[in-house]
C-alpha positions in Angstrom: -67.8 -27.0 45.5 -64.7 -28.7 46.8 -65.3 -30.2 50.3 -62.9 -28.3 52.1 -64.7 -25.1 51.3 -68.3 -26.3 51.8 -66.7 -27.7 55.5 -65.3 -23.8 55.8 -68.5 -22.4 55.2 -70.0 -24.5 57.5 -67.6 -23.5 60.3 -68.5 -19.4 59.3 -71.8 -20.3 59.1 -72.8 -21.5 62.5 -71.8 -18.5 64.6 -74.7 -16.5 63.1 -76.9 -19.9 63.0 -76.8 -20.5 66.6 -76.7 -17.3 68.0 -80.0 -16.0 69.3 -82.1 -14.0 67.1 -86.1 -13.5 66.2 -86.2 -17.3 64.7 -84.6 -18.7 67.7 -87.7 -17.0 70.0 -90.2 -17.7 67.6 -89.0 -21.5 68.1 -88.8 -21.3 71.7 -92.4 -19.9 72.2 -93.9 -22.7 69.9 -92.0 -25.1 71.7 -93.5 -24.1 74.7 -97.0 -23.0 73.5 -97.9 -25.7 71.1 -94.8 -28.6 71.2 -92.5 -30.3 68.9 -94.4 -30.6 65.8 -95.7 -27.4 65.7 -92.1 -25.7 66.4 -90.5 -28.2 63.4 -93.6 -26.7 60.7 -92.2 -23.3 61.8 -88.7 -23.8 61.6 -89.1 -25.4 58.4 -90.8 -22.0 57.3 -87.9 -20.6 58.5 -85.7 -22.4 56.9 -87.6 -21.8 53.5 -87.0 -18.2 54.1 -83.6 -18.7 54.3 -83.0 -20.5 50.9 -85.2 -17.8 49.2 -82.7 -15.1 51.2 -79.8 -16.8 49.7 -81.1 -17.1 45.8 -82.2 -13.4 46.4 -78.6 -12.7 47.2 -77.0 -14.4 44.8 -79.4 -12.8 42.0 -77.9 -9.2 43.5 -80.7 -8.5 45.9 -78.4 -8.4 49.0 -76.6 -5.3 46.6 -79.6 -3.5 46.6 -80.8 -4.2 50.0 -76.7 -2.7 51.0 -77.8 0.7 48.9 -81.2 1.4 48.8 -82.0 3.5 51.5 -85.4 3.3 50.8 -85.7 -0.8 50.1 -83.9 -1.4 53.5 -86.0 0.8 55.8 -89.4 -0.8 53.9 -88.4 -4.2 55.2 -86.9 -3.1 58.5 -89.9 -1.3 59.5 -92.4 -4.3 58.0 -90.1 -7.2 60.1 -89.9 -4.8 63.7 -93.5 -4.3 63.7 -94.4 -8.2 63.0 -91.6 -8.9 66.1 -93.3 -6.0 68.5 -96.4 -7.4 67.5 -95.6 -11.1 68.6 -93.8 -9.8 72.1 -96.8 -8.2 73.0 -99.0 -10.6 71.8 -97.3 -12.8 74.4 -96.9 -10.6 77.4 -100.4 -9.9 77.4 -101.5 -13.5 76.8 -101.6 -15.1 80.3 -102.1 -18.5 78.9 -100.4 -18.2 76.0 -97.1 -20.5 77.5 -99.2 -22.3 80.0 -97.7 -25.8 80.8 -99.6 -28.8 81.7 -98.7 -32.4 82.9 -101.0 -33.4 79.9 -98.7 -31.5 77.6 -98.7 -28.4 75.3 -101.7 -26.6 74.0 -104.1 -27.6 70.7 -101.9 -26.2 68.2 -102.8 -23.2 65.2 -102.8 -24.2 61.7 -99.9 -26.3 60.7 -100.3 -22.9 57.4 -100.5 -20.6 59.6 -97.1 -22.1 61.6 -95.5 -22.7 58.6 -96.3 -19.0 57.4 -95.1 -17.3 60.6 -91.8 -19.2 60.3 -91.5 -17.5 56.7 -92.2 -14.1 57.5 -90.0 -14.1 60.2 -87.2 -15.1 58.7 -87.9 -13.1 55.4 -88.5 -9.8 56.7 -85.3 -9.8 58.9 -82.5 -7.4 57.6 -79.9 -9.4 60.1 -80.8 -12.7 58.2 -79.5 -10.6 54.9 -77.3 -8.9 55.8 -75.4 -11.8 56.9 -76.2 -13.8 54.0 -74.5 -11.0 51.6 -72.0 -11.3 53.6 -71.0 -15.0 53.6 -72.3 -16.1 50.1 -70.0 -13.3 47.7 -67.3 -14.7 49.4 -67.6 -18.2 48.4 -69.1 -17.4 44.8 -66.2 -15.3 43.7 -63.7 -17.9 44.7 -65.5 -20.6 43.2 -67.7 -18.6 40.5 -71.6 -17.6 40.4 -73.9 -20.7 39.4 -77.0 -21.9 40.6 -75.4 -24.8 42.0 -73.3 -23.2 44.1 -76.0 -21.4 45.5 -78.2 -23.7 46.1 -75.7 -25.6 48.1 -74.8 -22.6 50.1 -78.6 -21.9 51.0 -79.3 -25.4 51.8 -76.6 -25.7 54.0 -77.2 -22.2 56.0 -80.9 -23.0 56.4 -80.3 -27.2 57.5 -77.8 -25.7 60.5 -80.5 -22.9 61.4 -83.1 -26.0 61.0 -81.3 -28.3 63.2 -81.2 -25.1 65.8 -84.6 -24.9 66.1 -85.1 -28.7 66.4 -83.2 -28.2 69.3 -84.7 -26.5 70.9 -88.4 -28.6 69.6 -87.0 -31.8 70.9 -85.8 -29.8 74.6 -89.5 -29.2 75.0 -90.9 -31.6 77.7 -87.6 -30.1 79.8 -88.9 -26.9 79.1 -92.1 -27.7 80.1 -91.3 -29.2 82.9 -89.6 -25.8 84.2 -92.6 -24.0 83.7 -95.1 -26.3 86.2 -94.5 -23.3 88.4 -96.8 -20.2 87.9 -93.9 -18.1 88.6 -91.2 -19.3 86.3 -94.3 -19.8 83.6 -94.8 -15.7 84.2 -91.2 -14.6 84.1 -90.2 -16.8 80.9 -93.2 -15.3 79.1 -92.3 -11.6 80.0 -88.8 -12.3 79.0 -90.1 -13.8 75.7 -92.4 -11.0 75.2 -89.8 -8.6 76.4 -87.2 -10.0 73.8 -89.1 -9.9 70.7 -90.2 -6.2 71.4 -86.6 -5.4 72.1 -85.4 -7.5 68.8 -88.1 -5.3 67.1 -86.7 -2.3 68.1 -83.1 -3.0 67.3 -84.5 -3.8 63.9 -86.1 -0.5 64.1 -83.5 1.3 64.7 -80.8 -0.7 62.4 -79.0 0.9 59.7 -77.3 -0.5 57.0 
């Protein structure tokens, strides 16, 4: 892939890498729930996700995903419940963002992180639907191979990775905001607020 087109890509690609979405919150509430580490095993799950997403597209998958009815509303419907699940999983949970001088909380499983990061990323439509739509474009100029796609999935998921490790490495600021009960209360309603709302968009997406 010549370098001018790999640079190209990378300029299309961060719009959609930046901007906030489901991954973006699930790396914020690690942050601020369990720290760095913990947020950097998630987004690597993420990330993982990601590179599967773009092989799946580039084997057709992202074709069938645009015309089955039926395969699109499976996953849809899998991903928005997982996302409601997790806002109100955090709502509810009164300590679940607590911040202490000391630092964050005893984290979960660095699996069960890692895993979370995964499904995330793997059950969300928007993550596809944008992949088909960057990837084609670059393979038809520069012709299918496994190469190519590789380099195009690495590249997506490193600028989504390097999002979220951010965001890991903002933490102790973060934490520091939320010393005070009420800040600590609002951020975790908005979190929990968000990922319902992303889950319902989801819901409620068509193709």
């Amino acid at each position: 892939m010549p370098l001018e087109s790999w640079l190209f890509f990378v300029v299309l690609s961060l719009v959609p890498a930046l901007s906030p979405g489901p991954g973006v919150m699930l790396a914020i509430s690690n942050t601020l729930r369990f720290g760095r580490t913990a947020t950097l095993i998630s987004a690597a799950g993420n990330a993982l996700g990601l590179i599967i997403i773009g092989y799946a597209v580039a084997l057709g998958f992202g074709a069938v995903m645009s015309t089955s009815a039926i395969a699109f509303t499976v996953l849809k419907l899998i991903g928005a419940a997982y996302l409601i699940y997790l806002g109100i999983k955090i709502w509810r949970d009164r300590s679940g963002l607590q911040a202490h001088t000391s630092g964050p909380a005893a984290p979960r499983s660095h699996t069960r992180l890692f895993l979370q990061g995964l499904f995330v990323s793997v059950t969300n439509p928007k993550a596809i639907l944008i992949i088909s739509a960057l990837f084609p474009q670059f393979m038809l100029q520069q012709g299918f191979s496994f190469g190519l796609a590789t380099i195009l999935s690495l590249t997506y998921a490193a600028l989504c990775y390097a999002n979220h490790a951010a965001i890991a490495y903002a933490g102790n600021s973060l934490r520091r905001f939320l010393l005070s009960p009420n800040r600590l209360t609002f951020v975790r309603r908005v979190l929990g607020t968000l990922f319902v709302g992303f889950g319902a968009a989801l819901a409620a997406a068509s193709r």
